[in-house]
VMD Tcl script that builds the backbone (N, CA, C; Angstrom):
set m [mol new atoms 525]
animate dup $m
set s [atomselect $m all]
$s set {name element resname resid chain x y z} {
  {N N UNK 1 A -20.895 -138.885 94.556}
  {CA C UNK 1 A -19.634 -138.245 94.411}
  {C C UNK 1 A -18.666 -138.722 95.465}
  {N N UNK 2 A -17.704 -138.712 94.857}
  {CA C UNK 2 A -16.245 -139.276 96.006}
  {C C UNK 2 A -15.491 -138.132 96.392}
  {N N UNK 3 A -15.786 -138.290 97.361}
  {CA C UNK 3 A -14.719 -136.850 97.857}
  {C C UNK 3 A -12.739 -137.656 98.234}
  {N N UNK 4 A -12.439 -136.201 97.613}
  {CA C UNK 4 A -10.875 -136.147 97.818}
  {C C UNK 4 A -9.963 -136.257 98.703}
  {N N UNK 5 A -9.009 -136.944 99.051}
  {CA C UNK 5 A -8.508 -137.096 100.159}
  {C C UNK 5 A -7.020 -136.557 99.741}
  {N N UNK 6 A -6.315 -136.811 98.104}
  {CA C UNK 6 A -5.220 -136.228 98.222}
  {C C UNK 6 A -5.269 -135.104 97.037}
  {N N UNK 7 A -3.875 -134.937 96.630}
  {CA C UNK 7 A -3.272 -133.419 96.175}
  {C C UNK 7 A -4.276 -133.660 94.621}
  {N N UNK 8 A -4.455 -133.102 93.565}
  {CA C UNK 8 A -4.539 -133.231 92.221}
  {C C UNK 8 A -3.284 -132.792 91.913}
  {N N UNK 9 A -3.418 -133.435 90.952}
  {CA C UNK 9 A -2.279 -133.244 89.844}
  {C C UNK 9 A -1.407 -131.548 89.497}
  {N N UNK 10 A -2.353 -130.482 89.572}
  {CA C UNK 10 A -2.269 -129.329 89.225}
  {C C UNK 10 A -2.059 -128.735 90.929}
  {N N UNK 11 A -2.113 -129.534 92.199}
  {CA C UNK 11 A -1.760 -128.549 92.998}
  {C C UNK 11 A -0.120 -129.195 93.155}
  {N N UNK 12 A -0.187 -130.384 92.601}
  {CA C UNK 12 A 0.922 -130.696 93.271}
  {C C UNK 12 A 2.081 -129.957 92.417}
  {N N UNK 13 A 1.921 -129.649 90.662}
  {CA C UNK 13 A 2.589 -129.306 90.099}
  {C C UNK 13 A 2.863 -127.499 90.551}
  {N N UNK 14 A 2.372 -127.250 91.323}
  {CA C UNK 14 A 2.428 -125.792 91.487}
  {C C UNK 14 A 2.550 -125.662 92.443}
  {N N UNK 15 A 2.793 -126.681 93.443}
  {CA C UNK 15 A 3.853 -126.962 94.542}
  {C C UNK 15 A 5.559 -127.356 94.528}
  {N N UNK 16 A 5.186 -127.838 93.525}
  {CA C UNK 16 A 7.157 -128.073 92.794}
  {C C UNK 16 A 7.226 -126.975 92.068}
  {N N UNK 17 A 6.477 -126.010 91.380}
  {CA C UNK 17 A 7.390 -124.933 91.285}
  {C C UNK 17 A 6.897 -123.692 91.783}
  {N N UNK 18 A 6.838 -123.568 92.975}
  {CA C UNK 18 A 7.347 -122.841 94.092}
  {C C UNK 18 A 8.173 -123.034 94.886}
  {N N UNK 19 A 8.288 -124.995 95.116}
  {CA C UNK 19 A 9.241 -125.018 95.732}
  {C C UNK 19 A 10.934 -124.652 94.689}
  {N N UNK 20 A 10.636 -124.940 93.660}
  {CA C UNK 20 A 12.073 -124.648 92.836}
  {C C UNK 20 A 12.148 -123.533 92.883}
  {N N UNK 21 A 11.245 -122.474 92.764}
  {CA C UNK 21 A 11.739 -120.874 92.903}
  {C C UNK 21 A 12.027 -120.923 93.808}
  {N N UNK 22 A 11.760 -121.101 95.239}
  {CA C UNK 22 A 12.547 -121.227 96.284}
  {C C UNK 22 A 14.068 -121.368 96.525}
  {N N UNK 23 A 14.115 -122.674 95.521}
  {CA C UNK 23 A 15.209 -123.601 95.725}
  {C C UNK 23 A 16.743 -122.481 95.211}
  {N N UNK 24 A 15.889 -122.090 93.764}
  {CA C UNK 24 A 16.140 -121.153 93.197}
  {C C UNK 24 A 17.086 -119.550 93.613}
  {N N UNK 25 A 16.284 -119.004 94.276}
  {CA C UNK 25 A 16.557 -117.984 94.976}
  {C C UNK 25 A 17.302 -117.992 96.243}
  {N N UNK 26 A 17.506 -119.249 96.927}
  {CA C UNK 26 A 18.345 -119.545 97.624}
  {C C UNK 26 A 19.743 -119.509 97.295}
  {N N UNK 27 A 19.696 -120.557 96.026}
  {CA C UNK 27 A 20.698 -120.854 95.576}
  {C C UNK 27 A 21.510 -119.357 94.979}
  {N N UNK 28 A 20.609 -118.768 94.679}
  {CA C UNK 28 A 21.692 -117.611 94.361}
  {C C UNK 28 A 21.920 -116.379 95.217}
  {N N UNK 29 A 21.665 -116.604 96.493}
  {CA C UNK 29 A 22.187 -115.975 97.808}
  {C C UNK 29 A 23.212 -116.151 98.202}
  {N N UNK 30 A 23.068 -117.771 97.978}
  {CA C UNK 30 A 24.701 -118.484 98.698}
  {C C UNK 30 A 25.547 -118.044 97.569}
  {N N UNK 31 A 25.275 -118.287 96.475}
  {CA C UNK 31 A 26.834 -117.929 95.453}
  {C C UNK 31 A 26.746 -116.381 95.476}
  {N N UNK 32 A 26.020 -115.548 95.652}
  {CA C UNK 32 A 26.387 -114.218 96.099}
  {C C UNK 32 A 27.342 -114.299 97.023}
  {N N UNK 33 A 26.769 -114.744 98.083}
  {CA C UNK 33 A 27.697 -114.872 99.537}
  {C C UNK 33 A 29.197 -115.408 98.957}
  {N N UNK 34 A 29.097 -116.239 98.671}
  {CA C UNK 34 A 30.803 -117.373 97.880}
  {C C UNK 34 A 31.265 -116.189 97.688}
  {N N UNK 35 A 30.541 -115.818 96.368}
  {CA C UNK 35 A 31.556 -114.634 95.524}
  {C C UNK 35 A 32.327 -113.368 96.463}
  {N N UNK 36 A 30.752 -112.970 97.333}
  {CA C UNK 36 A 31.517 -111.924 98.055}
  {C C UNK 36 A 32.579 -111.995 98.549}
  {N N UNK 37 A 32.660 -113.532 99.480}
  {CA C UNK 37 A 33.182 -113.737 100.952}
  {C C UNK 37 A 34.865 -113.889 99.966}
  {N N UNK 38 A 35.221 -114.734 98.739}
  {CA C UNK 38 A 35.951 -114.676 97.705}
  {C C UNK 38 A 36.910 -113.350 97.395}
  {N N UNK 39 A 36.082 -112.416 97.395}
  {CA C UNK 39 A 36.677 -110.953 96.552}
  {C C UNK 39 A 37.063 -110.710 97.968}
  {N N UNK 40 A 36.291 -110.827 99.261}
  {CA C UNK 40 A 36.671 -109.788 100.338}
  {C C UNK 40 A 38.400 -110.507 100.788}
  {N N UNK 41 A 38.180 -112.187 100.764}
  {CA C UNK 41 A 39.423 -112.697 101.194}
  {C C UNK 41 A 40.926 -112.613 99.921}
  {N N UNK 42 A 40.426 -112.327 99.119}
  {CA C UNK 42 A 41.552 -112.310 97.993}
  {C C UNK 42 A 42.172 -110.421 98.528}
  {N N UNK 43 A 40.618 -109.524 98.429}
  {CA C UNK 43 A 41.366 -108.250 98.855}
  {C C UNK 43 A 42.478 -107.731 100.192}
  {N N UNK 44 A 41.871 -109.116 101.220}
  {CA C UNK 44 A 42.821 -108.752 102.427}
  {C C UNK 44 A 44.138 -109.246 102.608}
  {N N UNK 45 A 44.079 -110.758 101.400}
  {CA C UNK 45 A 45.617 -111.154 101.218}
  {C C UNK 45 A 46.253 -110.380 100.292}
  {N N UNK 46 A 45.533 -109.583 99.698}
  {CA C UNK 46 A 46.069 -108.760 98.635}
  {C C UNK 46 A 47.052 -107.318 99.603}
  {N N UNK 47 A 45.773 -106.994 100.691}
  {CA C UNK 47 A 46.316 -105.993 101.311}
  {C C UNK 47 A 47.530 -106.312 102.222}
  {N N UNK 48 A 47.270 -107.322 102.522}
  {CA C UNK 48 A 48.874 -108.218 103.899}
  {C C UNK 48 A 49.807 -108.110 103.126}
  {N N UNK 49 A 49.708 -108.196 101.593}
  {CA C UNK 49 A 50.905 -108.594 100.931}
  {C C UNK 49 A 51.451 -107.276 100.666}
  {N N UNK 50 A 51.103 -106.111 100.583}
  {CA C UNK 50 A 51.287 -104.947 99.727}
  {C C UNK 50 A 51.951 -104.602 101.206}
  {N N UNK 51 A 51.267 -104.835 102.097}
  {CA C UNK 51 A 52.208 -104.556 103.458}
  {C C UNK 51 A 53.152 -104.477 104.030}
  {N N UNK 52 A 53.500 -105.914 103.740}
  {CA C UNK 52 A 54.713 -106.922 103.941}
  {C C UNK 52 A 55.717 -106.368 102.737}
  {N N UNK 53 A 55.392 -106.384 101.577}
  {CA C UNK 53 A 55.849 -105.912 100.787}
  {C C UNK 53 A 56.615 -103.893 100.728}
  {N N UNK 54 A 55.966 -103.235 101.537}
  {CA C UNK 54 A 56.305 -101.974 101.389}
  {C C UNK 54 A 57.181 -102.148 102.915}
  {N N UNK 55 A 57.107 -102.488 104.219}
  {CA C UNK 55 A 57.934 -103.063 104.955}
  {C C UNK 55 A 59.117 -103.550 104.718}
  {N N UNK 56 A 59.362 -104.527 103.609}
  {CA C UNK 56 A 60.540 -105.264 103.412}
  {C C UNK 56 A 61.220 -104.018 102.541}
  {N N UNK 57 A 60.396 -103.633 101.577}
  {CA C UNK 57 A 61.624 -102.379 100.557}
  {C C UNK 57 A 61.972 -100.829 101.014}
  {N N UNK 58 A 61.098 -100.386 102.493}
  {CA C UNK 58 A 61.343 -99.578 103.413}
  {C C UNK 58 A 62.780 -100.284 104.494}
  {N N UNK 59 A 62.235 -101.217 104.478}
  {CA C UNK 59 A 63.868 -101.512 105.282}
  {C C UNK 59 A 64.965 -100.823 104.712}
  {N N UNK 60 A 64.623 -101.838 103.308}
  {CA C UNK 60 A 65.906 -102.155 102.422}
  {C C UNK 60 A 66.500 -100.201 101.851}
  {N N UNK 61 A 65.187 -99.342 101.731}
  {CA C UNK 61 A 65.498 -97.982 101.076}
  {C C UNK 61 A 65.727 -97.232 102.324}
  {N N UNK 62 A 65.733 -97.457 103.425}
  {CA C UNK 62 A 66.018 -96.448 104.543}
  {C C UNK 62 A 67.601 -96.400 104.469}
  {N N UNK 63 A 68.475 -97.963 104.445}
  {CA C UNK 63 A 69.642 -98.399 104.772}
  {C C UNK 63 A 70.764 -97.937 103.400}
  {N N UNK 64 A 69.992 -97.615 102.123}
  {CA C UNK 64 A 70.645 -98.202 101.072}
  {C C UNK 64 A 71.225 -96.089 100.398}
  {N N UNK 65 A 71.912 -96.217 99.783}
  {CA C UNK 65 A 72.870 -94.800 99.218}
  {C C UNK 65 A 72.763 -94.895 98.015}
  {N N UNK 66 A 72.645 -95.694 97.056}
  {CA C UNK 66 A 72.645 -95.588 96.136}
  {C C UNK 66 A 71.896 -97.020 95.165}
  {N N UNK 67 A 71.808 -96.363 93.970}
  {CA C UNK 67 A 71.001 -97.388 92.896}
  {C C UNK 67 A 71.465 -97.657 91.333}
  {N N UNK 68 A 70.958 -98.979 91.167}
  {CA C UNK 68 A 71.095 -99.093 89.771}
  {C C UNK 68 A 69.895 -99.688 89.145}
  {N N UNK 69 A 69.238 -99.329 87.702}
  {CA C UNK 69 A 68.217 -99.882 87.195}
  {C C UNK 69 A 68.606 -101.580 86.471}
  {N N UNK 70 A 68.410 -102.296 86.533}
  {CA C UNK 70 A 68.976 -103.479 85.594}
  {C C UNK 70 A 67.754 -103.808 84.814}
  {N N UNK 71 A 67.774 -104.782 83.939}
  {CA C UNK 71 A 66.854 -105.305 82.791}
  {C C UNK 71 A 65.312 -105.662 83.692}
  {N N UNK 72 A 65.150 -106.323 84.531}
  {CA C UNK 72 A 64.104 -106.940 85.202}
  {C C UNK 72 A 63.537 -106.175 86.376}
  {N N UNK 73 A 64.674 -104.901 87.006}
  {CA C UNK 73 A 64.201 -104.592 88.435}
  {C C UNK 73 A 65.540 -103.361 88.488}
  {N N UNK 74 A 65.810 -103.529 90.194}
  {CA C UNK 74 A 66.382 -102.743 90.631}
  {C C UNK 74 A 67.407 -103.337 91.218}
  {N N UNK 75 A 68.609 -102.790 91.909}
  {CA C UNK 75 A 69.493 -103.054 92.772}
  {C C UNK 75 A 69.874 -101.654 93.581}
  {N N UNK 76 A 70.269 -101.982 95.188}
  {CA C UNK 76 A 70.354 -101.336 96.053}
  {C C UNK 76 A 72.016 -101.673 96.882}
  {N N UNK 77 A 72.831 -100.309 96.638}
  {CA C UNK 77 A 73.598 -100.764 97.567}
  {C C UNK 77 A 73.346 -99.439 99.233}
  {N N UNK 78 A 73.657 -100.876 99.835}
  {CA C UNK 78 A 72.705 -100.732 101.149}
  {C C UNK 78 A 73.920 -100.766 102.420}
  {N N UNK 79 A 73.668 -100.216 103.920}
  {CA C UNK 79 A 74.583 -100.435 104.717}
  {C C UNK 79 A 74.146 -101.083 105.457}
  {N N UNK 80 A 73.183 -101.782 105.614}
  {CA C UNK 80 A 72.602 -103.382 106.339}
  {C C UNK 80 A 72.249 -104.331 105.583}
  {N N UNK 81 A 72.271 -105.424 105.864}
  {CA C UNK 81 A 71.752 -106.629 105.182}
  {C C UNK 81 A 70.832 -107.501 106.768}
  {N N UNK 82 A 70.391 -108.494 105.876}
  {CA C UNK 82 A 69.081 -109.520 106.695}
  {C C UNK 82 A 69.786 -110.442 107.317}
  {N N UNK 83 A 69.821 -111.113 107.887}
  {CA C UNK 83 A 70.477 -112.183 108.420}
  {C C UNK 83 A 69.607 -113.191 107.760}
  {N N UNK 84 A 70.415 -114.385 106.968}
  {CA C UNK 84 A 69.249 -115.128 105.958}
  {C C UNK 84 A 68.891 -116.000 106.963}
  {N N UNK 85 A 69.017 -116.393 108.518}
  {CA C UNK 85 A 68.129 -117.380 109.454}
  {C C UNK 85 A 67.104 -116.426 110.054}
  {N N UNK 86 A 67.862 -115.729 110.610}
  {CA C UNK 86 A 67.232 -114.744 111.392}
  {C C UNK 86 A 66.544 -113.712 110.805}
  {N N UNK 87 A 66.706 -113.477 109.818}
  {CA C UNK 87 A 66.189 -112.056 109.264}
  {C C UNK 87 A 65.837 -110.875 110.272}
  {N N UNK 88 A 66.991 -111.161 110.804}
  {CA C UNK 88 A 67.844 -109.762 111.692}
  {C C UNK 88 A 68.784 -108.598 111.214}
  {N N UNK 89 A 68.226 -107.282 111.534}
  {CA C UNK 89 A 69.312 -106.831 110.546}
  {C C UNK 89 A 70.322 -107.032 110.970}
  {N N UNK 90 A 71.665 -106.596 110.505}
  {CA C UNK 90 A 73.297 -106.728 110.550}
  {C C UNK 90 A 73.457 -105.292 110.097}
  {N N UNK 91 A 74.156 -104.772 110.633}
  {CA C UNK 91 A 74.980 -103.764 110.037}
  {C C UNK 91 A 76.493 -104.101 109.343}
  {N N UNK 92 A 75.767 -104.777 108.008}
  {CA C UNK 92 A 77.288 -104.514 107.601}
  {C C UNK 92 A 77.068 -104.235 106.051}
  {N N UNK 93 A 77.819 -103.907 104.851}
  {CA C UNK 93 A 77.155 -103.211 103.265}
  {C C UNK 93 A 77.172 -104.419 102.825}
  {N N UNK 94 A 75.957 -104.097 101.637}
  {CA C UNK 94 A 75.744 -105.440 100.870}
  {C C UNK 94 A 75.065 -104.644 99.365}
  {N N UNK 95 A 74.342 -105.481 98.877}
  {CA C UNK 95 A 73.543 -105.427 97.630}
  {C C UNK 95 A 72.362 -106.062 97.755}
  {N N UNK 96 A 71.638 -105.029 97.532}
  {CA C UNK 96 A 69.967 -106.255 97.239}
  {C C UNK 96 A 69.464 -105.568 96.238}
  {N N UNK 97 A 69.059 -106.760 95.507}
  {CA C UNK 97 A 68.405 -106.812 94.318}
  {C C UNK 97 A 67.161 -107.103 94.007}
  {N N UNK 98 A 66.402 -106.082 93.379}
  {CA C UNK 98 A 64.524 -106.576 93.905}
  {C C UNK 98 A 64.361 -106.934 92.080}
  {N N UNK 99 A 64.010 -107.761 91.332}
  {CA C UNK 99 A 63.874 -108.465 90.257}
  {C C UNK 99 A 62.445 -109.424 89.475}
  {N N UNK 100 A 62.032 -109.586 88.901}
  {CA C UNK 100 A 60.804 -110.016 88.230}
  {C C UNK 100 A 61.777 -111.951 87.398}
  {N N UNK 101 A 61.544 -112.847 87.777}
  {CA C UNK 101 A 62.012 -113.975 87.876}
  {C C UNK 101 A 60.805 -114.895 87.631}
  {N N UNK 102 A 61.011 -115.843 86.536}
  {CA C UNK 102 A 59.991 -116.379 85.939}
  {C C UNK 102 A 60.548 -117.620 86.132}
  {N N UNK 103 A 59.651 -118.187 87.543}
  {CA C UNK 103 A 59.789 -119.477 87.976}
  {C C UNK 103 A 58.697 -120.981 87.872}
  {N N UNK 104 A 58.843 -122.123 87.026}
  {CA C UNK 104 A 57.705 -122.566 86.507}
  {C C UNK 104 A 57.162 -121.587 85.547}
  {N N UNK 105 A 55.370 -121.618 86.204}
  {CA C UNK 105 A 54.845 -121.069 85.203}
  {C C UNK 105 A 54.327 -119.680 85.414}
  {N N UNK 106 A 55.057 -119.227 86.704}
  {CA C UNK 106 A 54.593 -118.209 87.428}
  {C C UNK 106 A 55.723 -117.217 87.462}
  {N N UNK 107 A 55.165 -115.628 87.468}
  {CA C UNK 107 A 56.795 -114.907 87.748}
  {C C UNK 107 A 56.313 -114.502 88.977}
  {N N UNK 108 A 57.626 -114.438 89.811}
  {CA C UNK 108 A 57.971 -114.237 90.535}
  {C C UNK 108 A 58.596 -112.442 91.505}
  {N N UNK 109 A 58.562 -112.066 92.374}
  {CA C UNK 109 A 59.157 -110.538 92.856}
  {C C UNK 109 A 60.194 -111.395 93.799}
  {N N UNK 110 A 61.547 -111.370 93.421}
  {CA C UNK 110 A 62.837 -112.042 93.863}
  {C C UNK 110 A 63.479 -110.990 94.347}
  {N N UNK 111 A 63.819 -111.467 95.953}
  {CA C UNK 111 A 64.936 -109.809 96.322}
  {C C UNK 111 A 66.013 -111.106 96.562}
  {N N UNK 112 A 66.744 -110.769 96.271}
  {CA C UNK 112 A 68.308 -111.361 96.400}
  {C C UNK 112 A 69.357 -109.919 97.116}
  {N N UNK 113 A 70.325 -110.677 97.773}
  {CA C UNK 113 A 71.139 -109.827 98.899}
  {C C UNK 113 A 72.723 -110.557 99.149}
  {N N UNK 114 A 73.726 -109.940 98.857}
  {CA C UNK 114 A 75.002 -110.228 98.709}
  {C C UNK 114 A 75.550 -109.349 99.326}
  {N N UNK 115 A 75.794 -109.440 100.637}
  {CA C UNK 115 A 76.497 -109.469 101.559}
  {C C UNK 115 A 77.825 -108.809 101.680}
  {N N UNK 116 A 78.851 -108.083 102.485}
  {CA C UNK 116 A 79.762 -107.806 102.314}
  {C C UNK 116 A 81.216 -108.553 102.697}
  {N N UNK 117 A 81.176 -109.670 103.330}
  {CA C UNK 117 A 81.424 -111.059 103.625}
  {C C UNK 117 A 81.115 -111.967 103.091}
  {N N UNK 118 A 80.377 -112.313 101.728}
  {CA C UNK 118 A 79.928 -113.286 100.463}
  {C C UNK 118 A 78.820 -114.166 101.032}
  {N N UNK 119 A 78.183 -113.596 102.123}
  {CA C UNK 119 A 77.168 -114.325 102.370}
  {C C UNK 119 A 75.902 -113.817 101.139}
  {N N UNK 120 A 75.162 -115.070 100.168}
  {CA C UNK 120 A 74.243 -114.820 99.209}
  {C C UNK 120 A 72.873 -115.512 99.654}
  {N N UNK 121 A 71.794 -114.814 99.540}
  {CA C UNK 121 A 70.556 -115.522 100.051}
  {C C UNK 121 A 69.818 -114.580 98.759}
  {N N UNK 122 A 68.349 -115.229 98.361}
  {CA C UNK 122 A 67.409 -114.808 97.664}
  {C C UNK 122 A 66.485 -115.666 98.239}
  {N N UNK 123 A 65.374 -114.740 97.787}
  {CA C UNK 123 A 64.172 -114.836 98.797}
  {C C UNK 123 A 63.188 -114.359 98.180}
  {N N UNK 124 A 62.068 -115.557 97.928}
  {CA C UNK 124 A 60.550 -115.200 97.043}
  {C C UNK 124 A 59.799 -113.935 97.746}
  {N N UNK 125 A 59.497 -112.907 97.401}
  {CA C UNK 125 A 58.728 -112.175 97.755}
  {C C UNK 125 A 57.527 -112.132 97.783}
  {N N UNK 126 A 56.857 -112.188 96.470}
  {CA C UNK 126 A 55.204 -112.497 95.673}
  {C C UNK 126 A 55.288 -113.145 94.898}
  {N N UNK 127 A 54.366 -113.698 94.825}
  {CA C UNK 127 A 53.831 -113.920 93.220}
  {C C UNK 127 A 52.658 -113.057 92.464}
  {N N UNK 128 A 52.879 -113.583 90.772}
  {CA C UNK 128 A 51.981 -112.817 90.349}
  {C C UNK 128 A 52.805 -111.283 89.771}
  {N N UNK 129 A 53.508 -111.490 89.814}
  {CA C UNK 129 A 54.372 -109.876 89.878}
  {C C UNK 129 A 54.856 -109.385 88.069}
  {N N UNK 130 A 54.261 -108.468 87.730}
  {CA C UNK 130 A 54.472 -108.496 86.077}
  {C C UNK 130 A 56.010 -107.547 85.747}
  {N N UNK 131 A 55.985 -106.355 86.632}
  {CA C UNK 131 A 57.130 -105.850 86.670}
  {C C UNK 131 A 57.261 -104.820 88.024}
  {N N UNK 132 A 58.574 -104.889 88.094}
  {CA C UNK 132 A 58.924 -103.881 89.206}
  {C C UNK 132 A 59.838 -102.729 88.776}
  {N N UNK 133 A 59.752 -101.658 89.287}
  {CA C UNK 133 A 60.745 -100.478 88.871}
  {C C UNK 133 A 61.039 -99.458 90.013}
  {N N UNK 134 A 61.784 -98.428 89.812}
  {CA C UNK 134 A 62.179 -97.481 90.459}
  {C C UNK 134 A 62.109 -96.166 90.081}
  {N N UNK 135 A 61.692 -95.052 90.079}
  {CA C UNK 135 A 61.335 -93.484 89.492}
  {C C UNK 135 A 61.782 -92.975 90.422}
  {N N UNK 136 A 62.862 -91.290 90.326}
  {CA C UNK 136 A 63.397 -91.341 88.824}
  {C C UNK 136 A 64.491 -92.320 88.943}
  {N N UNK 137 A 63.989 -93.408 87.607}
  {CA C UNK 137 A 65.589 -93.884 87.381}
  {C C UNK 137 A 65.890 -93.789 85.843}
  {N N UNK 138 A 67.232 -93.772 85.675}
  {CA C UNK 138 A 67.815 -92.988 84.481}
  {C C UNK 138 A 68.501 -93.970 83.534}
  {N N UNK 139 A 67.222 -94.976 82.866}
  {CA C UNK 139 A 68.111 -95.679 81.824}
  {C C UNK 139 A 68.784 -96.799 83.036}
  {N N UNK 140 A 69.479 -98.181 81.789}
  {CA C UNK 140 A 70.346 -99.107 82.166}
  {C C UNK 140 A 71.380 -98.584 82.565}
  {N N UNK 141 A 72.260 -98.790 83.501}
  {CA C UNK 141 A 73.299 -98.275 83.532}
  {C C UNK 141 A 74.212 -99.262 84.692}
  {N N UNK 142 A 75.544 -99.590 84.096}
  {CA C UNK 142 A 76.529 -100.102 85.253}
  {C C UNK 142 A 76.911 -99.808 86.150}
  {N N UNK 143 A 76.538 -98.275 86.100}
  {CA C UNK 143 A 77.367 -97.520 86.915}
  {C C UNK 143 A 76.471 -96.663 88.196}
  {N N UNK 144 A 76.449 -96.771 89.219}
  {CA C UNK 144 A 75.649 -96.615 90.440}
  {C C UNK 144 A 75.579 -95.141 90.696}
  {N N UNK 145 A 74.616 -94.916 90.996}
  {CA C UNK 145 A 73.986 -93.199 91.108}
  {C C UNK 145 A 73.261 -93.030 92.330}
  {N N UNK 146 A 73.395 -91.897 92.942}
  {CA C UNK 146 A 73.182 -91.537 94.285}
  {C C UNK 146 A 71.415 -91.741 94.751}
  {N N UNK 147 A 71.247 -92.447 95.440}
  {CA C UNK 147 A 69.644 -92.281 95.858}
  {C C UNK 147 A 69.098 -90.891 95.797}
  {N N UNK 148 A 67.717 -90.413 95.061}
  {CA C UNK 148 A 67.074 -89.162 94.853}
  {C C UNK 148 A 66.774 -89.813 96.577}
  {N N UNK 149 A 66.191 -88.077 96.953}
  {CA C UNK 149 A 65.912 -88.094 98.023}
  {C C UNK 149 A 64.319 -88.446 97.962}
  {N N UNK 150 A 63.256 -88.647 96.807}
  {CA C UNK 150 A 61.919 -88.451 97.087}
  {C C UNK 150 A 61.875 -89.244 95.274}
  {N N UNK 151 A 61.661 -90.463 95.651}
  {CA C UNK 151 A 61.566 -91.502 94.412}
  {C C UNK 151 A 59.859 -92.486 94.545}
  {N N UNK 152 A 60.288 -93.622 93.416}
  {CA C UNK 152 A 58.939 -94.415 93.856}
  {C C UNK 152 A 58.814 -95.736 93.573}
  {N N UNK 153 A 58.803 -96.470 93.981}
  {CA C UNK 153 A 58.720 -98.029 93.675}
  {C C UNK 153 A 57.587 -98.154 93.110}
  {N N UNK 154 A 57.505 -98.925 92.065}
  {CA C UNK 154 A 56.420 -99.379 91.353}
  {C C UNK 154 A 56.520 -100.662 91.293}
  {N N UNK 155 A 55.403 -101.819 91.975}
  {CA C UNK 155 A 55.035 -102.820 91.470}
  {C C UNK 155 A 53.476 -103.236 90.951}
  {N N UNK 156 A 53.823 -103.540 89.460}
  {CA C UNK 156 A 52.604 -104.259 88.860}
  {C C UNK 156 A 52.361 -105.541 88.772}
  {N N UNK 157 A 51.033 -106.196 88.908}
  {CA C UNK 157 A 50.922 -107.372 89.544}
  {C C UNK 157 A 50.172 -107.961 88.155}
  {N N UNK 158 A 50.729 -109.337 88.025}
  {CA C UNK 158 A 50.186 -109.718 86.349}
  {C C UNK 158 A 48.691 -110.157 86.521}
  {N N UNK 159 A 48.083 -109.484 85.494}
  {CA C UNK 159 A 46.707 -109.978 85.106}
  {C C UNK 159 A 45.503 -109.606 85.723}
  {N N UNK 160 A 46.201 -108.135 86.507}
  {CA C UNK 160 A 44.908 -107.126 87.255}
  {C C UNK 160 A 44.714 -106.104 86.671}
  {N N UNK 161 A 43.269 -105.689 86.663}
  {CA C UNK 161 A 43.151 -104.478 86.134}
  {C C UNK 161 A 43.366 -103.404 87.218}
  {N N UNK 162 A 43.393 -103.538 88.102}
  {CA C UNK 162 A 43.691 -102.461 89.189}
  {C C UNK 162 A 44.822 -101.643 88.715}
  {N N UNK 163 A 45.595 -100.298 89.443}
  {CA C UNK 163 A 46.728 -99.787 89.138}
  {C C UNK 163 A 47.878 -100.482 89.824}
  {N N UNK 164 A 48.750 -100.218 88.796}
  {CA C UNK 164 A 50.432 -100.905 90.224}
  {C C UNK 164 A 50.712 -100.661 91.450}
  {N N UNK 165 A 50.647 -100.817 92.356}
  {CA C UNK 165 A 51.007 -100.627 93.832}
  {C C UNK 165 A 52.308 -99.451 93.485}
  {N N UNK 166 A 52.177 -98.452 94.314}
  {CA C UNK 166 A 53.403 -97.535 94.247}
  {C C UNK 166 A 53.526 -97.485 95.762}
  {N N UNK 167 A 54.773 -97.265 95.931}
  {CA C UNK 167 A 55.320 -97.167 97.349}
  {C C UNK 167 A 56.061 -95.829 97.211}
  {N N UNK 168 A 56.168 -94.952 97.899}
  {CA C UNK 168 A 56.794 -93.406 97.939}
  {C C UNK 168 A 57.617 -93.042 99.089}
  {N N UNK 169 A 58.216 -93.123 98.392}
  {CA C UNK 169 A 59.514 -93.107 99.557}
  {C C UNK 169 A 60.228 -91.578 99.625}
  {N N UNK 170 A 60.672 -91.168 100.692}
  {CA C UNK 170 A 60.921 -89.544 100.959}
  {C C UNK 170 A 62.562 -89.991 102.241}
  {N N UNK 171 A 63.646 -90.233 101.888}
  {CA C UNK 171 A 64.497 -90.106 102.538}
  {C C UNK 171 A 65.201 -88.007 102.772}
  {N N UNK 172 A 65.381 -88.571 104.434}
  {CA C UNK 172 A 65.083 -86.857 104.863}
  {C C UNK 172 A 66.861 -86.687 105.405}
  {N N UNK 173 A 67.834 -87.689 104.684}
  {CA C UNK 173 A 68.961 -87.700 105.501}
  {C C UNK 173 A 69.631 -87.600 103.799}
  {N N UNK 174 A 71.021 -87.615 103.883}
  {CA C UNK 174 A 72.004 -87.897 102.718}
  {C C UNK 174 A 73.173 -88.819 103.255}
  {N N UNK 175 A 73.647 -89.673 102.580}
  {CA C UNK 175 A 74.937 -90.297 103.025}
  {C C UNK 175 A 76.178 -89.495 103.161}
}
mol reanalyze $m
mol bondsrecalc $m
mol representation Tube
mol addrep $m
């Protein structure tokens, strides 16, 4: 009899698949990990933005007396405006307009701001943005109506199932 010095056939095959379950179960740790690390970084740019976002229309609703609903969004007439280098405030009246703007293939959350001196700047806010609104607001209308004291911004963001971001705003003063 000859004795054996290497693998047979049957250990070696049941060495490749253990090592593939291995390989296996690895492999779907790391794309766990991907996916997680994925959802956690999409949720925190999600959260910076909703930030930045309730910041910029708290500026704009602390300063502003009155409103109008238009087709796409809102408009604000306001007693500060941004400085479009500086984005410093100014105290002087203007208009800003927060709007849903379908740029390429993407829409857009557009605040535009007209000045009381004809200075005009607009300025990308988000993307992704399906619609924006204001509650209570009363119908289209040309004609400008006094800020409620305790209203709500609504933005919905296209192609999430989540709810719309609401922002709640409680002004404690009157013009």
């Amino acid at each position: 009899m000859r004795v054996s010095r290497g693998l047979t056939l049957i250990e070696l095959l049941a060495a490749l698949v253990i090592v593939a379950m291995l390989m296996t179960a690895t492999l779907c740790v790391v794309t766990n990990l991907c996916r997680a690390e994925a959802v956690s970084e999409r949720s925190s740019r999600r959260a910076a933005l909703v930030d930045r976002l309730h910041r910029l229309l708290a500026h704009d609703i602390v300063h502003a007396d009155q409103y109008r609903l238009t087709t796409d969004g809102f408009a604000l007439r306001s007693r500060a405006a941004l400085d479009s280098e500086t984005m410093q405030l100014r105290h002087r009246r203007c208009m800003v307009g927060y709007e849903v703007s379908r740029i390429g293939t993407r829409n857009w959350l557009l605040r535009s701001q007209r000045s009381s001196d004809g200075m005009v700047f607009k300025e990308l806010v988000c993307s992704g943005v399906r619609a924006v609104g204001l509650e209570p607001g009363v119908g289209l209308s040309e004609k400008w109506k006094a800020l409620p004291t305790t209203f709500v911004v609504t933005v919905a963001f296209k192609g999430e199932d989540s709810e719309p971001e609401e922002f709640r705003f409680h002004k404690s003063w009157s013009p």
